[in-house]
N, C-alpha and C positions, 0 to 999 in steps of 0.2 A: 196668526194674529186674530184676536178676539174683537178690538176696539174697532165702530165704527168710521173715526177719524184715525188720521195720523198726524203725530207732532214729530220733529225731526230739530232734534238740540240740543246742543255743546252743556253738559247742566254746571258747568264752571260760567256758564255766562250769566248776568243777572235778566238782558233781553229774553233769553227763554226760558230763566225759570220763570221769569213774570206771566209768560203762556201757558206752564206748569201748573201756575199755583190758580191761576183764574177757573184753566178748566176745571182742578180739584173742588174748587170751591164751589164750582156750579153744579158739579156733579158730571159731566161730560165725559162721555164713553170713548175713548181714546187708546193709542197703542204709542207709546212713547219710543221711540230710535236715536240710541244715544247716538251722536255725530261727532268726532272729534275734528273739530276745525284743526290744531296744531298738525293733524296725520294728515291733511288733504280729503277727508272722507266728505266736504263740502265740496270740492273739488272733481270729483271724480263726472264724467260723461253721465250716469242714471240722475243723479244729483243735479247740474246743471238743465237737465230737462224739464224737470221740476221749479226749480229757481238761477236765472240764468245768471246771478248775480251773485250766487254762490256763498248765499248765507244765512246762516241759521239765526232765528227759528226759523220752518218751514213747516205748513199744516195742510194737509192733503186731505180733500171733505170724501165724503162713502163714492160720489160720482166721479172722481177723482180730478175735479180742480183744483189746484195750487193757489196756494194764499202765502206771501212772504211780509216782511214788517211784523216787527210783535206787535206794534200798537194797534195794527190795523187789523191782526190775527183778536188780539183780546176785545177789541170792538165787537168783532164779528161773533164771537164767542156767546157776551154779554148780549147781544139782539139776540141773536140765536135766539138764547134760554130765557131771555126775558126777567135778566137778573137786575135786581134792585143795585147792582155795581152800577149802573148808569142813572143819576138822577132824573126823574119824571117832572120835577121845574127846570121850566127853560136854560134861566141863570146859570143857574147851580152845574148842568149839563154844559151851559157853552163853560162854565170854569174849570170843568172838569177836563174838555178840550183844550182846553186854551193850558195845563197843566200837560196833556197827553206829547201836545208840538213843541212847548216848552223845555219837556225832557230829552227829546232828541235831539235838541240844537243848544240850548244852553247847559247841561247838566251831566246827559248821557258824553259828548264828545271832548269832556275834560274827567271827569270823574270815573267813568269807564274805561277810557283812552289811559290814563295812567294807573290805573289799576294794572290791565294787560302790557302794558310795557316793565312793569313793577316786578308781579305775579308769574305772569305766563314768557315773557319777554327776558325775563332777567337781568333786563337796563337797570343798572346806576344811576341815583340823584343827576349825578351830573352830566347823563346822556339825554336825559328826558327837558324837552323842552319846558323852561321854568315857569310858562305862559300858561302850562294844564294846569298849576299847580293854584296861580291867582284868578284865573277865573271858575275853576272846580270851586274853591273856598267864597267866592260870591254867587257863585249859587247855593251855596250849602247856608249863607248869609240870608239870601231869599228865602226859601225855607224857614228857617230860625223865625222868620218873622212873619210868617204865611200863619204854621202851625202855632205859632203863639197868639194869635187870634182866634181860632177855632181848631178843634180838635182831629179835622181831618182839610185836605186840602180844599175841596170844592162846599165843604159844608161841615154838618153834623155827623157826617154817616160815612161809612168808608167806600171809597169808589173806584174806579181804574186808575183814575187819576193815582191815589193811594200805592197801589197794586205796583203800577209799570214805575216810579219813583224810590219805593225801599228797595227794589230790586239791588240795586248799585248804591245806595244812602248806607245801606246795613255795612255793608263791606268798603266800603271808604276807605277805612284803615286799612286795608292792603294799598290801596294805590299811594297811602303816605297821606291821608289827610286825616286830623285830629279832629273827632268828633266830640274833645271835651267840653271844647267853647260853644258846642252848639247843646243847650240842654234842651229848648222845644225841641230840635230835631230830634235826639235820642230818647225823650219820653214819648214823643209820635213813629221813631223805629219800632221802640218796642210793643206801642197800640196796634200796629199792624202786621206786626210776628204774632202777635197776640190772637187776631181776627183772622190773621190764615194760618195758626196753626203750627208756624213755624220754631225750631229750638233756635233761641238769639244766635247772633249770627256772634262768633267768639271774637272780643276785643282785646287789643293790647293791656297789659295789664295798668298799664300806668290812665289808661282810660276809663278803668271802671270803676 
């Protein structure tokens, strides 16, 4: 291994490409370890000593502390290198936070969650609790109406907040939700596939 650090994740997940793409963006010297969570490779004794909770992402610095949480891994990232991803007005930073916690509690555990039940799970509409399905689409409502006042979530300028949110927004449509009704959200997907660089994420055709 060449890279400094290590990143350790599943890159079907959108929690660690989100770690993925920030380091790229930063420039951040890294050695990537693909992980498949489906094979137990999260699971495994080396694995668990590392993060005892047995989930990717996982970032291993040069001294070799463990860092687990993407959001908490892409934080660290952005101080690290002293990236303009974290706004320098207060505001704008606690919005971006306040976007960070946001997506873990109201966004990532319906919109993610039925994604992997969908996608990686092979559930059926009618095995998948139908409660992912309305509260994913209100938050994708929040959204619609966030990014229709300004251009990125916490401002002007694209930030983590940004970052850790198209993660799982872009691919929606695998877990069964229609991004057609949502047109700020999918003109702000596309701005932020745009800014990292990303080839769109492939939609249904009846979506595009």
């Amino acid at each position: 291994m060449t890279g400094a650090f290590v990143i350790y994740g599943d890159s079907r997940s959108g929690n660690c490409l989100k770690v993925r793409w920030t380091a790229d963006l930063v420039g951040l010297d890294y050695d990537w370890v693909e992980t498949d969570i489906m094979q137990g490779q999260s699971r495994t004794e080396a694995f668990l000593k590392l993060n005892p909770s047995g989930q990717t992402p996982t970032m291993v610095l040069p001294d070799g502390r463990p860092l687990a949480q993407s959001n908490a891994i892409i934080l660290y990232i952005a101080e690290l290198t002293r990236s303009a991803l974290i706004p320098q007005d207060a505001y704008a930073r606690a919005k971006m936070n306040e976007w960070l916690f946001w997506e873990q509690y109201s966004h990532e555990p319906y919109i993610a969650v039925r994604r992997f039940l969908k996608l990686l799970a092979g559930k059926g509409d009618d095995e998948i609790d139908a409660r992912l399905l309305t509260r994913g689409r209100a938050a994708l409502e929040r959204m619609e109406r966030a990014v229709g006042e300004s251009p990125y979530l916490a401002g002007d300028a694209l930030s983590l907040a940004d970052i850790a949110l198209v993660a799982y927004t872009r691919v929606a449509h695998e877990g069964g939700f229609d991004l057609s009704g949502f047109p700020n959200v999918r003109a702000w997907v596309a701005r932020v596939e745009g800014d990292l660089s990303l080839k769109p994420a492939a939609q249904p055709a009846e979506a595009l």
